[in-house]
C-alpha positions as CSV (number, residue, x, y, z in Angstrom):
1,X,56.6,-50.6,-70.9
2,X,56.2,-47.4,-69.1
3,X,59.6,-46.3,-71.0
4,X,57.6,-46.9,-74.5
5,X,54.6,-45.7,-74.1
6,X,56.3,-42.1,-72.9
7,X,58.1,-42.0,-75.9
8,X,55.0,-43.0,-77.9
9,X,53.2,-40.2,-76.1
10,X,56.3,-37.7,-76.9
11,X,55.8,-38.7,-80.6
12,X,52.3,-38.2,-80.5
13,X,52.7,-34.4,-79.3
14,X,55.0,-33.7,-81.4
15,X,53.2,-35.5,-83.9
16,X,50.0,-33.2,-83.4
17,X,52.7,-30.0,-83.0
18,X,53.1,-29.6,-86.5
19,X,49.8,-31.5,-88.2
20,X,48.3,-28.7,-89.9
21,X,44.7,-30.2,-88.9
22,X,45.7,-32.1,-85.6
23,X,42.8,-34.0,-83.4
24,X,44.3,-32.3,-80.7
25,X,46.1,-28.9,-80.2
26,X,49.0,-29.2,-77.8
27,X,49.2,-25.2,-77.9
28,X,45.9,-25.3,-75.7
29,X,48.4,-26.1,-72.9
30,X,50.0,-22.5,-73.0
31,X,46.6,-21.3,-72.3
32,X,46.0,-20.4,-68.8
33,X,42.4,-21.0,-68.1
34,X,42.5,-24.5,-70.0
35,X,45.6,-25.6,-67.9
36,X,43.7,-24.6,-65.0
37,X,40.7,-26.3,-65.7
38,X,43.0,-30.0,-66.6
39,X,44.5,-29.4,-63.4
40,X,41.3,-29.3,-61.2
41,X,40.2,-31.9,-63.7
42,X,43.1,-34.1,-62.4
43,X,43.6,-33.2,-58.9
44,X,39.2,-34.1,-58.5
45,X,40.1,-37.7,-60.2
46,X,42.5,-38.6,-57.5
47,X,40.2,-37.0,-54.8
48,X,37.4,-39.1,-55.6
49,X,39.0,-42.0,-56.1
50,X,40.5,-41.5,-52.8
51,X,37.2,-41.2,-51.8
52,X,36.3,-44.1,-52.7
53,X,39.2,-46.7,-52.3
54,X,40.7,-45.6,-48.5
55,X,37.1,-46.3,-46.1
56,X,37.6,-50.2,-48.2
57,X,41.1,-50.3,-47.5
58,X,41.0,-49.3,-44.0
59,X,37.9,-52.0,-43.6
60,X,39.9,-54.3,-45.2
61,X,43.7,-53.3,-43.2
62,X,42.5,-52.4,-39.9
63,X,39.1,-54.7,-39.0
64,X,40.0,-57.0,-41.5
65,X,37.1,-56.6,-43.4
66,X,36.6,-58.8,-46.6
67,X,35.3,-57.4,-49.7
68,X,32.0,-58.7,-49.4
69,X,31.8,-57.7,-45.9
70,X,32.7,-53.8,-47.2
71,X,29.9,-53.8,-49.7
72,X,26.7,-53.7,-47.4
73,X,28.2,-50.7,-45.8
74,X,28.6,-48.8,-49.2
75,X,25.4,-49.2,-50.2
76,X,23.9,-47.4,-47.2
77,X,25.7,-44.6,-48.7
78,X,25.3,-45.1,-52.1
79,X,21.7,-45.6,-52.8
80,X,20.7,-42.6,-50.7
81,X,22.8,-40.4,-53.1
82,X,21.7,-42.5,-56.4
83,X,17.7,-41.9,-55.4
84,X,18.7,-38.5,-54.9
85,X,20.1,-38.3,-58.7
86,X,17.6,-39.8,-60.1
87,X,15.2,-37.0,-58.7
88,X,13.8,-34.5,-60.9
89,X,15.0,-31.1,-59.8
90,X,11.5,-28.7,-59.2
91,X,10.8,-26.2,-61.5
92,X,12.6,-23.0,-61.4
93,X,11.5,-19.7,-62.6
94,X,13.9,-16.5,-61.9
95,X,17.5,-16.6,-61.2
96,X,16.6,-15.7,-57.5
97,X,13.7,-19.1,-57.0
98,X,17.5,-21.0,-58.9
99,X,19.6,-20.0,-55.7
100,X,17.0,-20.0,-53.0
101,X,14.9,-22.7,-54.6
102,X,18.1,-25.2,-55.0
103,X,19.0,-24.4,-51.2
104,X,15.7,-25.2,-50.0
105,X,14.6,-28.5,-52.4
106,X,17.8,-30.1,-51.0
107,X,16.8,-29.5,-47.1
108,X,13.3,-30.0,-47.8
């Protein structure tokens, strides 16, 4: 399965290579700033799912924590940060009121 769907990939580069209007340029790649960006792209995926799957797994390994026994505990983090979302940012006016005005709304 994994040995198809590589070589279905490999097609599909090469594929897109030589379209003349392709949905997506593999020459991006050779760009510097845009293989920068997939990279932090990437490497901030598995961070945050990291994040998020190793305090279950050490629940659930070590205290032998069920799932359902795991979820109170996430919400006490989770709604805190979803009400903070959710607030409107206050109004800003100059680029100065952006940087001290963000800094203090958050401590405030």
């Amino acid at each position: 399965m994994f040995f198809g769907g590589s070589l279905l990939f490999v097609a599909f580069l090469i594929n897109e290579w030589f379209h003349p209007l392709p949905f997506f340029k593999p020459q991006l790649f050779g760009r510097r700033n845009f293989a920068h960006g997939l990279m932090t792209l990437a490497c901030a995926v598995v961070l945050l799912t990291g994040v998020a799957a190793i305090p279950g797994q050490y629940l659930a390994h070590i205290h032998g924590y069920r799932p359902l026994q795991t979820t109170p505990l996430f919400l006490l983090v989770a709604i805190p940060l979803l009400i903070r979302c959710l607030r409107p940012p206050p109004p800003r006016t100059s680029s100065r009121s952006i940087t001290v005005g963000s800094w203090r709304s958050d401590f405030a």
